[in-house]
N, C-alpha and C positions, 0 to 999 in steps of 0.2 A: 018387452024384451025382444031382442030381433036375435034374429037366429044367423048365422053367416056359416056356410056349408062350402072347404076346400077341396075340389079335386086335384088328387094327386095323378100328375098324367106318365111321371117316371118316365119312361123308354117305350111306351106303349105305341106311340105313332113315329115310329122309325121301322115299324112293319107294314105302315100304311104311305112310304116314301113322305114321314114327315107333314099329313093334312091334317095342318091345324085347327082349317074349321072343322072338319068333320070332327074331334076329337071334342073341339070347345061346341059343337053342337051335344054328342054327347053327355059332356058336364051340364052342359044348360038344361036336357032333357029332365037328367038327373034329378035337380033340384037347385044346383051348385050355384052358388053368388060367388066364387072365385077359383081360379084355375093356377095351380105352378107345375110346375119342371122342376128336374135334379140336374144341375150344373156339375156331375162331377166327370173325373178325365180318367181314360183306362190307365193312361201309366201312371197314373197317382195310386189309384184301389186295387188295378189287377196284377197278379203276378205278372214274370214275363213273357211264359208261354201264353198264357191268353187274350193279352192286349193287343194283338192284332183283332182277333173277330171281335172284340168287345169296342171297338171305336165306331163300328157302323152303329152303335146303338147311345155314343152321344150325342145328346140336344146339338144342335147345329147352330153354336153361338150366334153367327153372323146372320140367323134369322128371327133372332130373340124377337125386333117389332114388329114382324110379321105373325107370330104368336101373340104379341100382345094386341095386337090389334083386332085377329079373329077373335081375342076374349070379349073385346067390348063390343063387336058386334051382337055380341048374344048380351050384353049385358050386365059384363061378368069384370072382374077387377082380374089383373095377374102379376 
């Protein structure tokens, strides 16, 4: 049986300006065989008072493969 173990990295590295490897270092340390993100957008989920400070803390589409690619550095699928 193989095991396959996801970290979810959520909004966790948009406190660290966005370092993906450090973060897919992390998952790797962890145990993790695979690493996502949450693509969601403030003004979809937040009210509208709060969607201003809640945008610093979406995924930064436009560097989706550079996320994926510190996954496969370590190894990892994303």
């Amino acid at each position: 049986m193989t095991v396959e173990i996801i970290a979810e990295l959520c909004s966790n590295p948009a406190a660290y300006d966005w370092d993906f490897d450090l973060f897919c270092a992390f998952a790797a340390d962890a145990g993790a065989t695979h690493v996502k993100v949450q693509l969601w957008r403030a003004d979809i989920i937040y009210p509208e008072h709060m969607r201003e400070a809640k945008r610093a803390w979406e995924f930064p589409r436009e560097r989706l493969s550079e996320f994926v690619e510190a996954a496969h550095v370590y190894d990892m699928k994303a």
